[in-house]
C-alpha positions as CSV (number, residue, x, y, z in Angstrom):
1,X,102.9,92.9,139.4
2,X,101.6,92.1,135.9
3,X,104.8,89.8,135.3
4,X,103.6,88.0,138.5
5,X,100.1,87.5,137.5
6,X,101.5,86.4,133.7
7,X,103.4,83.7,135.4
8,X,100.8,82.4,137.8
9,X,98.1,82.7,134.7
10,X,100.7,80.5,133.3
11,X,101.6,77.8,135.4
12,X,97.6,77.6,136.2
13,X,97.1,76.8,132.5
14,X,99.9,74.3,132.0
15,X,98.1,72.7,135.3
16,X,94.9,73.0,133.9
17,X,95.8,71.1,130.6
18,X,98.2,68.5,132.0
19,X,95.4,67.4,134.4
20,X,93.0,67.1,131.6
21,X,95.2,65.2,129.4
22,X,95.6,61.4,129.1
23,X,99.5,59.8,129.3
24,X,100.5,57.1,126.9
25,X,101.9,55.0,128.8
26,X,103.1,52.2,126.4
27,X,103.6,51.7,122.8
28,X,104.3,47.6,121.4
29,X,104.1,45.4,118.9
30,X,101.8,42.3,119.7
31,X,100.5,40.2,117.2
32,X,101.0,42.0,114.3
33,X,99.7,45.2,115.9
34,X,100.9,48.2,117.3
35,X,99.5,48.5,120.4
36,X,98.9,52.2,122.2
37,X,98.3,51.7,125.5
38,X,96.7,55.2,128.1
39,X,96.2,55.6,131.4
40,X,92.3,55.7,131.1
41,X,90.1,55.2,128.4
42,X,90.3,57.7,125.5
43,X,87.9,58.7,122.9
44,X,88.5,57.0,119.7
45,X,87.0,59.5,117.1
46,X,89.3,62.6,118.4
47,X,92.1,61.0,116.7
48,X,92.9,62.2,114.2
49,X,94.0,59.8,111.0
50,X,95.8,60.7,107.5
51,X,97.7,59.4,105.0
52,X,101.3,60.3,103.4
53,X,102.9,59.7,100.5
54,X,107.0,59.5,99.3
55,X,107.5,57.7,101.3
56,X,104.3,56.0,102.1
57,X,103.1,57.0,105.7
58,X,100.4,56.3,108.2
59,X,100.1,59.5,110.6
60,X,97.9,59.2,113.5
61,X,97.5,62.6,115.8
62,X,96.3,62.4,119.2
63,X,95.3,65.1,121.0
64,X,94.8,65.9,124.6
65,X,97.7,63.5,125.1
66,X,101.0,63.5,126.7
67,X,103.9,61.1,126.1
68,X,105.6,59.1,128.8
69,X,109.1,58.9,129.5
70,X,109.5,55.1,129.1
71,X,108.0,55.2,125.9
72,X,110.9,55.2,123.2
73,X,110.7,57.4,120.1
74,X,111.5,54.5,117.2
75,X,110.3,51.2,117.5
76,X,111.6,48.1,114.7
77,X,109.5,45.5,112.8
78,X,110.0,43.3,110.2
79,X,107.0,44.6,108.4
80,X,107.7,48.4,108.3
81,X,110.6,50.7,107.2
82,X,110.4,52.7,110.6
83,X,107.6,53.5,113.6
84,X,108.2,56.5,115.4
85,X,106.0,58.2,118.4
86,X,106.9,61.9,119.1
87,X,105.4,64.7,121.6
88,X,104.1,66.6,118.6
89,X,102.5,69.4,119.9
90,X,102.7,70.5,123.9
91,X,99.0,68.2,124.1
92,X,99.5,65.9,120.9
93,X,101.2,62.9,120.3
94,X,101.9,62.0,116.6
95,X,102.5,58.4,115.5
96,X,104.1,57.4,111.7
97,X,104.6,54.5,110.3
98,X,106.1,54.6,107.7
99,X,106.3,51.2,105.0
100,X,107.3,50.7,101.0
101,X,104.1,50.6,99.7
102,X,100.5,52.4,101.1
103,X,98.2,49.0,102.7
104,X,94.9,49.3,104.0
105,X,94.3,49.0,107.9
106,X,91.4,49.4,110.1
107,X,91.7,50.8,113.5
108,X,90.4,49.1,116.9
109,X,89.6,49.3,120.3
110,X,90.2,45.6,122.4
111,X,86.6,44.4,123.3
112,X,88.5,43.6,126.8
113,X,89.8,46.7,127.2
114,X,89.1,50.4,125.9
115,X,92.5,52.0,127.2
116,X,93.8,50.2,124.5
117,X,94.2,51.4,120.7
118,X,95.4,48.8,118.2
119,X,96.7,49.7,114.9
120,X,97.2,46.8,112.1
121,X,100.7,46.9,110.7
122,X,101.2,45.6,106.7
123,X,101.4,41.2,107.0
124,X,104.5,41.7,104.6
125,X,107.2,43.9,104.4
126,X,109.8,43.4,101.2
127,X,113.5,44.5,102.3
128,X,114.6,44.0,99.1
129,X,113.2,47.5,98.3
130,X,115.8,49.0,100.4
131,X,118.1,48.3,97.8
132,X,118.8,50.7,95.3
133,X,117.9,49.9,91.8
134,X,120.6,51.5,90.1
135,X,121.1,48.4,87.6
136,X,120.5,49.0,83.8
137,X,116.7,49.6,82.5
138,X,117.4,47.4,78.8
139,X,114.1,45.1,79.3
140,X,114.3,41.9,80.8
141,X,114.2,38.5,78.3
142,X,111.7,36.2,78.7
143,X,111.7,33.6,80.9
144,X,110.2,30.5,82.7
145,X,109.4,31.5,86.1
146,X,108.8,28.3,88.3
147,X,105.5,28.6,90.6
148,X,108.1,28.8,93.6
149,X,109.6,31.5,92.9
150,X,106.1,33.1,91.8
151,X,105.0,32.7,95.3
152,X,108.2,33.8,96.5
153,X,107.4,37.4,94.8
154,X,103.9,37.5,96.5
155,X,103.3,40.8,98.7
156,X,100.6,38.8,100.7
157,X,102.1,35.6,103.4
158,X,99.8,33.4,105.3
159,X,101.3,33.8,109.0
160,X,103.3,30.6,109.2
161,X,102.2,29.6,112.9
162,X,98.6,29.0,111.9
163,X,99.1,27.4,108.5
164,X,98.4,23.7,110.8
165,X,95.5,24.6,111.9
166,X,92.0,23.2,111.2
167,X,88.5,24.4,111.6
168,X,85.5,22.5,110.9
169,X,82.4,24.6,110.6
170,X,78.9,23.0,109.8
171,X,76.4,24.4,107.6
172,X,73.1,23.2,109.9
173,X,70.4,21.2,108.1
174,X,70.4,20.8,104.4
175,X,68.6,18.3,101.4
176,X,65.1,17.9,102.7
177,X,65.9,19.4,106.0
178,X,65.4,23.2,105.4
179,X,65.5,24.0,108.8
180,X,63.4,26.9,110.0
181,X,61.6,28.8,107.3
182,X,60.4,32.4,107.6
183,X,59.2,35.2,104.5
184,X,59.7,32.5,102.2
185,X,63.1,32.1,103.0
186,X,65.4,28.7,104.6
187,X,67.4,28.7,106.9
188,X,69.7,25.6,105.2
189,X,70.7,28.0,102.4
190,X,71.5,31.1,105.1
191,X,73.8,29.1,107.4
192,X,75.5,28.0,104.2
193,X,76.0,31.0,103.0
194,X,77.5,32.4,106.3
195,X,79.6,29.5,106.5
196,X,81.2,30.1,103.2
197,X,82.3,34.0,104.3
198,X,83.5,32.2,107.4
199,X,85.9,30.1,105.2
200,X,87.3,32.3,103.7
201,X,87.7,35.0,106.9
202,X,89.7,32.1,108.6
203,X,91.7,31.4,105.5
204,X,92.8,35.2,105.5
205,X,94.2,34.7,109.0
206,X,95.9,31.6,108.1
207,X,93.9,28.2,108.9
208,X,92.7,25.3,106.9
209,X,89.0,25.0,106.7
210,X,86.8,21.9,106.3
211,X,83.4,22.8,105.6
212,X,81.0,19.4,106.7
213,X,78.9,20.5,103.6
214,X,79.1,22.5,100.6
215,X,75.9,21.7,98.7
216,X,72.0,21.2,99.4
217,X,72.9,18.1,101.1
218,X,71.6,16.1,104.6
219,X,73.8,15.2,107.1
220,X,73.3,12.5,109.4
221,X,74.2,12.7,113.0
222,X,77.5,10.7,113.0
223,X,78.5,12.9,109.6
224,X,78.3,15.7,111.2
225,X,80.2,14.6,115.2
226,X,82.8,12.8,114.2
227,X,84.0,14.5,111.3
228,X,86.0,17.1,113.5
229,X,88.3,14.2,115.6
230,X,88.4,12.3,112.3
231,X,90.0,15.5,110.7
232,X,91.7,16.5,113.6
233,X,90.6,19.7,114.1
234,X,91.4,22.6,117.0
235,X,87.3,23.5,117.2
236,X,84.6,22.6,115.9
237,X,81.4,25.3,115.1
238,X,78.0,24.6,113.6
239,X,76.2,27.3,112.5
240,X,71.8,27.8,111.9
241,X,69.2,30.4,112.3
242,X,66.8,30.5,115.2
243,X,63.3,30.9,115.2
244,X,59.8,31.3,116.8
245,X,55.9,30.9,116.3
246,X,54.6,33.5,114.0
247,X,52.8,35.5,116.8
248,X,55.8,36.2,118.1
249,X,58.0,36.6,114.9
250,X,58.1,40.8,115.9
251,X,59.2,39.9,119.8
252,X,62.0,37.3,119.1
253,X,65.8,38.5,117.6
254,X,69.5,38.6,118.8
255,X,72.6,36.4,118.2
256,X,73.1,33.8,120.7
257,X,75.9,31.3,120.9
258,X,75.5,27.6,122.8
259,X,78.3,25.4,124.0
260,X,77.5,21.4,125.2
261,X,75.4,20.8,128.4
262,X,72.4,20.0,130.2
263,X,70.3,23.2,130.9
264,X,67.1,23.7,132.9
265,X,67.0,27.4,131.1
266,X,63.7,26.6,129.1
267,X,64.6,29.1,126.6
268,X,67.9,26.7,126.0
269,X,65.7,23.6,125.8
270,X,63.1,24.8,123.4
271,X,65.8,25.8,120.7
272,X,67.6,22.6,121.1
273,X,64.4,20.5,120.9
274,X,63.7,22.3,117.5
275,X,67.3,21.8,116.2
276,X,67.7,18.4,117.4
277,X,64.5,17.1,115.6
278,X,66.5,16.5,112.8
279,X,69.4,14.9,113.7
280,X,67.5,12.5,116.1
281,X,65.6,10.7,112.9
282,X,68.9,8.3,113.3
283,X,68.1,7.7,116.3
284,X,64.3,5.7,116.9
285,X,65.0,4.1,119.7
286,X,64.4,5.5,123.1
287,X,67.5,3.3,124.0
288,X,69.9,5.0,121.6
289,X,68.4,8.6,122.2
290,X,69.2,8.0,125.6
291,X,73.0,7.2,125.0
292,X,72.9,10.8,122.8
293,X,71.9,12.5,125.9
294,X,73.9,11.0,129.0
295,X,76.9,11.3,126.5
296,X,76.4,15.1,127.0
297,X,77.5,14.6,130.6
298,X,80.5,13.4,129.9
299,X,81.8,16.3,127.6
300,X,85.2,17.0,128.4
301,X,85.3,20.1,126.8
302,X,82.7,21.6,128.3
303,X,85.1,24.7,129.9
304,X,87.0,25.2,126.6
305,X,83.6,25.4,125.0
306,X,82.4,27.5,126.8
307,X,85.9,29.9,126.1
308,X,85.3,29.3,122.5
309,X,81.4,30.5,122.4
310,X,81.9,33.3,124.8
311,X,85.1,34.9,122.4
312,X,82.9,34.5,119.4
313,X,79.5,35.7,120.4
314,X,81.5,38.7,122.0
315,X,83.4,39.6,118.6
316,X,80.0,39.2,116.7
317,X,78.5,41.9,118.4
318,X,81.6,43.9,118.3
319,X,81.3,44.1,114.6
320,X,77.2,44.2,113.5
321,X,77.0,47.1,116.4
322,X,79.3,49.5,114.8
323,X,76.9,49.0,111.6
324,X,74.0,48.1,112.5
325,X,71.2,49.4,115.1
326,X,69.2,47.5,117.3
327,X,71.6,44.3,117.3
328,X,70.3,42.1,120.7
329,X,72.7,40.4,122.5
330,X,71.4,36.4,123.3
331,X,74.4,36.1,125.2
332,X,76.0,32.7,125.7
333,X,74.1,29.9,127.1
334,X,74.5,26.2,127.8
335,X,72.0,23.5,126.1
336,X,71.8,19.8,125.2
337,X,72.6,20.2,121.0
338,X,73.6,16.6,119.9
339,X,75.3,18.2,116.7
340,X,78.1,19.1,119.4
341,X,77.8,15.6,121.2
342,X,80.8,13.1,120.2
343,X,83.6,15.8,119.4
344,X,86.2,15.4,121.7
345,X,87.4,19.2,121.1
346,X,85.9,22.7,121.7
347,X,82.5,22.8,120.2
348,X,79.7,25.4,120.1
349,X,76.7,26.1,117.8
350,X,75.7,29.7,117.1
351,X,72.4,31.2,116.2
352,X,72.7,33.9,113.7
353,X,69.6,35.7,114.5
354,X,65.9,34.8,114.5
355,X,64.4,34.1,110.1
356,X,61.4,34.4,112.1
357,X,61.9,38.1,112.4
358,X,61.1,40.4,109.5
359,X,63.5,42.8,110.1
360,X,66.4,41.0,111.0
361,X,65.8,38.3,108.1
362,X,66.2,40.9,105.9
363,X,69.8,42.1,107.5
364,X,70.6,37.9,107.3
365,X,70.4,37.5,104.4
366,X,72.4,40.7,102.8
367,X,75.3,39.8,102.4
368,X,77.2,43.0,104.2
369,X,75.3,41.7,107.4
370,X,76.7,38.4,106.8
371,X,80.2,39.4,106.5
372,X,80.4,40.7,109.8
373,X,79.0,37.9,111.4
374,X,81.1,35.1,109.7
375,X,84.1,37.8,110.4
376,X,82.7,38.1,114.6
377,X,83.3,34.1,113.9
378,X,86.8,33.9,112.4
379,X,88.1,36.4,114.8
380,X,86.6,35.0,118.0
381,X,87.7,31.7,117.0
382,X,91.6,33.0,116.3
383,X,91.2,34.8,119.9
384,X,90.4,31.8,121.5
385,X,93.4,29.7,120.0
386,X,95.6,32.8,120.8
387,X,94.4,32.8,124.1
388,X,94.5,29.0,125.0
389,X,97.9,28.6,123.2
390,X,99.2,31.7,125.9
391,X,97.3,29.3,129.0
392,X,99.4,26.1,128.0
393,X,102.5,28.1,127.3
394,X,102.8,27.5,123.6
């Protein structure tokens, strides 16, 4: 009888824990990534990271897990020395990677989707370390070593698919247009700032920047439109602060992103007033301001914009709210900006947050706040090109 009750106590717990655990259902490589795929959405702080070294190793334990048959145990890339996934434990799954040299990676969870896990593998993987280095250890002579070769030897590749591809991003405002001013502080030298970090967070992923300024300088209208058809650019992104009336400076924050067209939101239309009042000084006539605004109509890439601004404000969020509290959400919202009128490509124009605001002025313009906001911009922008390169079949 007690062998009975032993068995069933048994095959109640295997029951028990099976039921409660998730299945990993797939494992892949997609963009550079490995790519863990469960049946549900898992907790992302129960699993359990560490480092290994001799060979360097990445070993990543998840519990309350079971592995799927169709997942196989190795998987190859160009990048790493092996990737195996194993049933570790009867309710942990262990993943290594395992490369020639330690790199540095951060962890993340698909806005889109949280049965997802995404682990970045190394950008560059030297074969020639396979080979044994048997030969003899007399010191090398000196010599000449062209810049070719130099950059030959680099651990570090730009990936090569991106390396034709522009970006223009605006600085807003500039020279005796300081834009909105709050504590003291300009908006014209903020937005530069940001867009600076944003240069050099698209360069790390590959593109060619063009930055419409990089001094205290003003812009006129046509500088500022044309320049992305004229460069030939895949999108085109002009960046400022927002701002409101000093009673209420405590009420008004959030990050808010704006692609081309007419609006009857009057939210919309009173930000794009105040950052049109600049630009329009070209434009005295009531004739030519006229043309300006029924050349918004005829956008045609009003959809794509609208892509562009929605992958953007989405991955800016993603990044100031796993640092910061309180971060509001202005969403994504259609309005009449003529900075944005003329380009014949994607276009938006995002609001960084109100300099009106004491408190969040003071996260703008610290320079770890800016970081992740001109990094929510790099990567939104690469997801939309990744994104409408898949829709045309590139």
């Amino acid at each position: 009888m007690k062998k009975i009750f032993a068995f069933l106590f048994i095959c109640l717990y295997t029951v028990i824990v099976y039921a409660s655990s998730q299945v990993l259902q797939k494992v892949s490589i997609k963009n550079g990534d490995l790519q863990l795929v469960f049946d549900r959405d898992y907790d992302k702080k129960a699993i359990r990271y560490f480092p290994l070294a001799n060979p360097p190793r990445k070993v990543f334990d998840i519990p309350h897990t079971i592995l799927s048959k169709n997942v196989k145990g190795r998987l190859s890339s160009s990048k790493c020395k092996s990737i195996r996934v194993s049933q570790y434990k009867k309710n942990t799954v262990r993943v290594v990677i395992e490369t020639t040299e330690p790199y540095k990676c951060r962890t993340y969870r698909p806005l889109v989707d949280s049965s997802i896990y995404c682990i970045p593998l190394p950008r560059y993987y030297n074969s020639s370390s396979k080979v044994s280095n048997k030969k003899s250890k007399k010191p090398l002579k000196h010599k000449k070593v062209s810049k070719a070769k130099k950059q030959k030897t680099n651990s570090y590749i730009i990936p090569t698919r991106y390396t034709k591809d522009l970006i223009v991003i605006d600085p807003g405002h500039g020279g005796h247009d300081s834009g909105a001013i709050g504590g003291g502080k300009m908006e014209k030298h903020l937005v530069l700032m940001i867009a600076k970090k944003v240069e050099k967070e698209l360069k790390k992923l590959g593109y060619r920047v063009y930055l419409t300024r990089r001094k205290d300088v003003f812009l006129k209208l046509s500088q500022r439109t044309k320049v992305a058809d004229r460069k030939k650019a895949k999108v085109f992104v002009s960046i400022h602060a927002n701002s409101v009336p000093k009673k209420h400076s405590h009420l008004a924050h959030g990050i808010e992103t704006y692609f081309l067209q007419k609006t009857r939101d009057a939210k919309s239309q009173r930000i794009a007033i105040r950052e049109n009042a600049a630009v329009l000084k070209g434009a005295k006539s009531s004739l030519s301001k006229k043309v300006i605004i029924d050349s918004v109509l005829n956008g045609p890439k009003i959809v794509q914009s609208n892509k562009l601004a929605i992958d953007v404000q989405r991955h800016m969020m993603y990044y100031l709210k796993q640092h910061y509290r309180g971060v509001k959400n202005g969403g994504v919202r259609p309005a009449p900006f003529y900075v944005l009128v003329g380009a014949s490509r994607p276009s938006i124009l995002v609001e960084v947050g109100y300099i009106s605001n004491p408190k969040e002025r003071r996260r703008l313009f610290t320079s770890k706040y800016q970081d992740y906001i001109a990094k929510g911009i790099a990567k939104g922008i690469d997801s939309y090109l990744k994104n409408r390169k898949k829709e045309l079949d590139l």
